[in-house]
N, C-alpha and C positions, 0 to 999 in steps of 0.2 A: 738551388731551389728545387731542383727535380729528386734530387735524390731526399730532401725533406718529404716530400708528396710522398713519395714512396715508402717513407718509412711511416710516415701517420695513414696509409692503407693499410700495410701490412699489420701497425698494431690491432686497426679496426677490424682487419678480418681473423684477427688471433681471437679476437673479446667474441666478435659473434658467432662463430664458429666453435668457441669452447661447450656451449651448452648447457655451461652452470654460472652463476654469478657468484662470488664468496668474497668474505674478507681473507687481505694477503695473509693472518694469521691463520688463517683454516687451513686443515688436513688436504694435500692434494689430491681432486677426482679420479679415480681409477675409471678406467676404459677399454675392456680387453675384450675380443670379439669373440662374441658364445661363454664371458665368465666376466664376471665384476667384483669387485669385493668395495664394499664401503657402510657406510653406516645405512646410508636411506638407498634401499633398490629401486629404480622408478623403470619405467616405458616413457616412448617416444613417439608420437605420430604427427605429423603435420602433413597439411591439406595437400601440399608442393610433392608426397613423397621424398624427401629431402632426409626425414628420420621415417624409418617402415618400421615404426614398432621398435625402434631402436632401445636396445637393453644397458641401461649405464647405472653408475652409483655416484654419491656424494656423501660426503659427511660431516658430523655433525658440526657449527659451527664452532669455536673456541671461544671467542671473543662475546662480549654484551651485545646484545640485541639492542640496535637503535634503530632497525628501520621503522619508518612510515608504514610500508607495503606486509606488513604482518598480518597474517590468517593465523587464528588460536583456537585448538581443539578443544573442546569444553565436551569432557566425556560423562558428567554428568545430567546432561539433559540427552535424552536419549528417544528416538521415535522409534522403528519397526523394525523387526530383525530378517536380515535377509538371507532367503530360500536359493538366489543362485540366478545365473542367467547363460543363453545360450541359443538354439536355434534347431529347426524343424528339420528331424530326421523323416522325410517323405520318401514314398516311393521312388520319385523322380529320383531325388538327393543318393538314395541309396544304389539306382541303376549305375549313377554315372562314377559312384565310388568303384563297384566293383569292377568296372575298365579299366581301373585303375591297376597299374601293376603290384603288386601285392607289397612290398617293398615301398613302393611312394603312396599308396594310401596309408600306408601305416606310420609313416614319415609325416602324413598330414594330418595323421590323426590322432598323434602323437603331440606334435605344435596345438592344437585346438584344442583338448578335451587334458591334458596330461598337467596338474598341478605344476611335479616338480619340472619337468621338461617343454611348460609350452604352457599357454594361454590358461587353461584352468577352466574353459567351460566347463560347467554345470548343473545345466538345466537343458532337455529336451523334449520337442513335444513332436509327438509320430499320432498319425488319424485312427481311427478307431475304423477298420473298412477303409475305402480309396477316400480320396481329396480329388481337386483339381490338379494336384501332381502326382501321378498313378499311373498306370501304366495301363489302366484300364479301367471301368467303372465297374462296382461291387463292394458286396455285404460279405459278413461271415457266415451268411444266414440267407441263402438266394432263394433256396428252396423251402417251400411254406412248411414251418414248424419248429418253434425252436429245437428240438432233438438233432434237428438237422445243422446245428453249428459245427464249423471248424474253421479254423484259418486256412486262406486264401495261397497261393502263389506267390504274391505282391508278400505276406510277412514271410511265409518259410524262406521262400529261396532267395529275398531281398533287404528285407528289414531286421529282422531277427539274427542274420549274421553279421551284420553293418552292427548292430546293438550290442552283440557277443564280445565284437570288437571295444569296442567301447568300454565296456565294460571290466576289460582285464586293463585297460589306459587308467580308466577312472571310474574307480566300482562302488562309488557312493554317489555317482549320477544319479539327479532326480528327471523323472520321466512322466507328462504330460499325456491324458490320451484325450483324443477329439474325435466323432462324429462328422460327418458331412451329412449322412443322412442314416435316416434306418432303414431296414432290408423293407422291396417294396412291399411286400403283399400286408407290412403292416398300415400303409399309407390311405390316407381318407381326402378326397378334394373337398369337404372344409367338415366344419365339425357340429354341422346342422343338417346338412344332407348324408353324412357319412356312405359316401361312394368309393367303390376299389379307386385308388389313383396308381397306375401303373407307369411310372415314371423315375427318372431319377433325380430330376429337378423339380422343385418346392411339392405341392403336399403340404400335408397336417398328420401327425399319428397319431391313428385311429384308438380310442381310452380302451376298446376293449382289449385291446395288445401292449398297454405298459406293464403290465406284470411280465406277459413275455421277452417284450422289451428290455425291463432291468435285468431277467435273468442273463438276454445279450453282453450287457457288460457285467456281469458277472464273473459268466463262460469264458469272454475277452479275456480280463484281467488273472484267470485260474489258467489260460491258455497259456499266458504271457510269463506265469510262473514256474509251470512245466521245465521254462525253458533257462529256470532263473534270473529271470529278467522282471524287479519289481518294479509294479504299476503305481507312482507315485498319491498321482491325481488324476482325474477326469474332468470333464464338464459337460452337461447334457447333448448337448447343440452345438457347434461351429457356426457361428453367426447365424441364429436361431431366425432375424428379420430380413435374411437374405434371401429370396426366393431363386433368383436367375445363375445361380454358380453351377459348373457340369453336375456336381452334384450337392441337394439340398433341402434342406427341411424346415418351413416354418413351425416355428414354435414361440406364438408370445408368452407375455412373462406367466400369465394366467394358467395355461397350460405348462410351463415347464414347474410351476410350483405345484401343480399335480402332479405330475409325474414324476417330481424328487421323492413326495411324498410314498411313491410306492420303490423307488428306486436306493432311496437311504436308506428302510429295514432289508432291503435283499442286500446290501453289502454288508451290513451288520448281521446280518443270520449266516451268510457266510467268513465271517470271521477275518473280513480286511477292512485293513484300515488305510483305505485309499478317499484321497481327503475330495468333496464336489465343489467344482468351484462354477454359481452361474454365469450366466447371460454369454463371454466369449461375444463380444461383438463392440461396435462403433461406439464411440464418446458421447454420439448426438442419435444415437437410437433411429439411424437413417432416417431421420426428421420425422418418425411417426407419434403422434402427440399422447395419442393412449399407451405408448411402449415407457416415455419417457418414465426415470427413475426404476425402470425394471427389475433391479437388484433388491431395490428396498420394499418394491411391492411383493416379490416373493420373500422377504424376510419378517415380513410385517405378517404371514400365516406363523404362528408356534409350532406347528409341527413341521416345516418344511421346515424353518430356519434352525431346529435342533441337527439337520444331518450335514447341514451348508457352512463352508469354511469361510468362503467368501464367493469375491465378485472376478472375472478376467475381463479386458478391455483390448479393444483394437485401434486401430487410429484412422482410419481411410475417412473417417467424419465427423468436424466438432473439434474438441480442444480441450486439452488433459486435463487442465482446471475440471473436468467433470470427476475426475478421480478424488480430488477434495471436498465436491458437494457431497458423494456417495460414500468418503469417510466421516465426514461432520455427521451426517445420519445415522451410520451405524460402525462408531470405532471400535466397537466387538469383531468384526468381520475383517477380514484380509482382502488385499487387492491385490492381487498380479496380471502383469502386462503379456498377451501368450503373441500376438501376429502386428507385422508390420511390414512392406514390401519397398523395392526400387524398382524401378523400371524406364522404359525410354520416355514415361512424360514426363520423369523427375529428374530426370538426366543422371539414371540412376549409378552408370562407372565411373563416373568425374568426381573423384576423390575430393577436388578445390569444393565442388559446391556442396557434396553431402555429407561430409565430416561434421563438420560445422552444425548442418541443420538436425541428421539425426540424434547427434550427440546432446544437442540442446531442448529438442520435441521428443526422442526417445529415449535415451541412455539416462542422463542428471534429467531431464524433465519428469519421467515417472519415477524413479527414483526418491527425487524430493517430493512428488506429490503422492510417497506412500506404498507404493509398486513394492512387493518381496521378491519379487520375479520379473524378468526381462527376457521375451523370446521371440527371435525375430520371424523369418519365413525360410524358405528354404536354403538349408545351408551349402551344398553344392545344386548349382545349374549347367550345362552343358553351355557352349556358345552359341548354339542356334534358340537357346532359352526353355531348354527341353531335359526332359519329355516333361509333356502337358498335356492337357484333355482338351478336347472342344469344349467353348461353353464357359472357360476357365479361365486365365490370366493367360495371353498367350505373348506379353509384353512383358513381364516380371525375370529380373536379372537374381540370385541368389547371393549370399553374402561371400561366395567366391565365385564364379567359374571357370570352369575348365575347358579347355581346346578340347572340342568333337572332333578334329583332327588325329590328335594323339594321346589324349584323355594322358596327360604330363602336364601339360601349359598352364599354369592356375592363375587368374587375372583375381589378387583381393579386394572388395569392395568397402564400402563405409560400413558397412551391417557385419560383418566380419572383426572389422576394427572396432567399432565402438562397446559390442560383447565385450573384447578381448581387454577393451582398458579397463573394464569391469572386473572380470573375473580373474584377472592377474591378481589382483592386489586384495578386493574384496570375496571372501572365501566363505562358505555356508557357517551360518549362522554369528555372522559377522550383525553387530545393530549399526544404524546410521546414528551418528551425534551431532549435536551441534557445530558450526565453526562460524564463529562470526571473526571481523576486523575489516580489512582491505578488500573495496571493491570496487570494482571502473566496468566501463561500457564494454560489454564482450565477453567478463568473465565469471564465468559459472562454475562453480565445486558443489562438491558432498564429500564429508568425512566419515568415519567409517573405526568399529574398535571391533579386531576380530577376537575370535574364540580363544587364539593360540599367542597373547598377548602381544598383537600388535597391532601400529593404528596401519589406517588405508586412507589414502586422499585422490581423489580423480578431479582431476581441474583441467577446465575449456578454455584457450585464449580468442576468441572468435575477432578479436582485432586485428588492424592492418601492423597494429606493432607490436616489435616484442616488450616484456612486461620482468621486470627483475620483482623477484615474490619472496617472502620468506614466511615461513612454516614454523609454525611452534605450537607444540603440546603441553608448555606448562617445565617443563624439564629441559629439554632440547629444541633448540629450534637449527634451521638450515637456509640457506638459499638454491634459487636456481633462476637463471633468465629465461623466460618462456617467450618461444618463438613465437610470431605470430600465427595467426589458423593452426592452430594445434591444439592436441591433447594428451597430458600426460598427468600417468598414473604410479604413485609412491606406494611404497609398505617397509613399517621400520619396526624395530622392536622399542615400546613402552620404555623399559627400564635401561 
């Protein structure tokens, strides 16, 4: 009798421990550590750390599809094509790379940003001037007059080499710039009194400085080239209705549809084609009732809305459903997702609980509601949660950290991982399609037809059990048993 027990364990922990589910006439999974070969490449993550991104293949089934549990790719309904995803080169992020020893930042940035070799971010967004992750507060532009631009300290000797980098990994990166504020002397405390506001927190800018203003980013994005480093996108403001960040700038929507308006012929007279995307802020317009619909108030001017791509979105307030109100309004326009954070109120290193949630509110939640883009916040943080500004997040964990001890020790986070099941599989200018069939409590996909004829599936098991799925495109179909709290990401070729 015991030795029965023992052999019905052992088969049990053969079944769940394999990783794939198949019929016994299927091709057997290969599994080799750092190289797989099989028909469908997938990742592995679960909440347990149990699979860390684990790299495995399967292949195509032989036998007729009879399961129940079938998802079907239906490549002919087709929603938005995706621009990429990935996370905020800041100051901060760039400090604690360069401690890094030359040799393992490049090892790391290598895994995140490198197609064939590692994760495939990209998409990144770096501030335009400091953020709340800086290493100090400032403009490109301190000194009153624009002639007086140049870049700072913070890009030359921090951002701009961390970017170079990058660059020669993955040199079709697309690159985000953001504002925190503008240089002060162009600052007015409101827009009735028009008074110098000498500060670096909230303000209003003053109309008679957005000509000089746009020329700022301009200057920025002609700086940034210099160095061959192209400026994808911008957006006026960094959470334009935020006033209390170390550094920041009110701008409602009324105002920033002025000031596009002088800001989109300066980028077209100078001859880039770096695409505006507004607003860059919360889902619920931090409850301010005159702010609400802010995208569509500035697209609803004809001449702001000719130089405007779309809209960016945050998440710290309100509920991504608003990314579907503001395409129902204007599905000429784009949406991408630029900022989202972890920190110790969200318990934000505990992989068991954040997997799950951001994968489902950020990763497949804007995704399916439309999002071309997914970027989260900063992508290296330090373990003391640094460097930071006063004034600023001084709570906020990054989608990795690293040991301040020995700038070696890298702790990955859920913001790290959920990019990463992204941009493995789905690659720029991949469209999202349809996948209807098999659904239960907990799990969530997007399918995906990239450029280079192949499909992409990322699927969420947010259950306490595991789930045997099978996949088909109409040609092939496959299984796999998905563990539970986990996520995992496929790419196969079409034909």
């Amino acid at each position: 009798m015991i030795q029965k027990y023992i052999s019905i364990i052992t088969l049990a922990l053969v079944f769940f421990s394999c990783g794939s589910c198949k019929d016994n006439n299927d091709k057997k999974e290969t599994e080799i550590p750092g190289e797989v070969s099989g028909d469908v490449t997938l990742y592995i993550t679960t909440a347990n750390r149990a699979y860390d991104f684990k790299k495995q293949a399967v292949n195509f089934s032989t036998t007729s599809n009879m399961s129940p549990n079938t998802i079907t790719l239906d490549p002919t309904t087709r929603y938005q094509e995706m621009d990429g995803f990935g996370a905020a080169i800041t100051g901060s992020s760039c400090y604690n790379l360069l401690k890094m020893a030359p040799a393992d930042r490049t090892k790391f940035l290598t895994e995140t940003f490198s197609h064939e070799k590692g994760m495939g971010y990209s998409y990144i967004r770096i501030s335009i001037g400091c953020s709340d992750f800086s290493l100090s507060e400032y403009t490109c532009c301190d000194t009153k007059g624009i002639e007086n631009f140049s870049l700072q300290d913070e890009e030359l000797n921090y951002v701009i080499p961390i970017l170079k980098e990058i660059l020669e990994i993955n040199p079709t990166i697309k690159i985000l710039g953001s504002p925190w504020t503008s240089p002060r002397w162009m600052k007015v405390n409101n827009l009735i009194d028009l008074q110098p506001y000498n500060s670096w927190t909230s303000g209003h800018l003053n109309p008679a400085y957005y000509s000089d203003y746009a020329t700022y980013f301009v200057k920025w994005i002609q700086a940034f080239a210099e160095f061959g480093i192209h400026i994808t996108a911008i957006t006026p403001q960094n959470e334009p209705l935020n006033r209390g960040n170390s550094a920041s700038l009110f701008m409602g929507w009324n105002e920033q549809r002025d000031f596009v308006k002088v800001l989109g012929p300066k980028l077209a007279e100078a001859g880039l084609d770096t695409k505006i995307y507004v607003f860059d802020h919360n889902y619920n317009y931090d409850n301010m009732s005159d702010q609400f619909n802010y995208p569509i108030k500035i697209y609803e001017d004809a001449v702001a809305s000719q130089y405007i791509t779309g809209a960016a979105y945050h998440n710290y307030g309100g509920n991504k459903m608003e990314l579907v109100n503001i395409r129902n309004q204007a599905p000429d326009k784009e949406l991408i997702f630029t900022e989202t954070s972890i920190g110790t109120w969200n318990d934000g290193q505990n992989l068991t609980t954040r997997l799950m949630d951001d994968m489902t509110e950020v990763a497949l939640g804007t995704v399916n509601n439309w999002c071309k883009a997914v970027i989260v916040w900063n992508l290296m943080l330090d373990s003391n949660r640094g460097p930071n500004r006063h004034g600023g997040c001084q709570t906020c964990y990054g989608a990795v950290d690293i040991n301040a001890g020995n700038y070696k020790t890298i702790v990955r986070n859920s913001h790290y991982y959920i990019i990463g099941h992204l941009s493995s599989v789905v690659k720029p200018g991949a469209t999202r399609i349809r996948a209807t069939g098999y659904s239960a409590t907990g799990l969530t996909y997007s399918a995906f037809e990239n450029t280079d004829g192949t499909y992409a599936f990322v699927l969420q098991n947010d259950s306490n059990e595991g789930k045997s799925i099978t996949i088909s495109d109409g040609s092939h179909h496959f299984s796999y048993q998905i563990p539970a709290k986990s996520v995992v990401s496929y790419r196969w070729n079409k034909n």
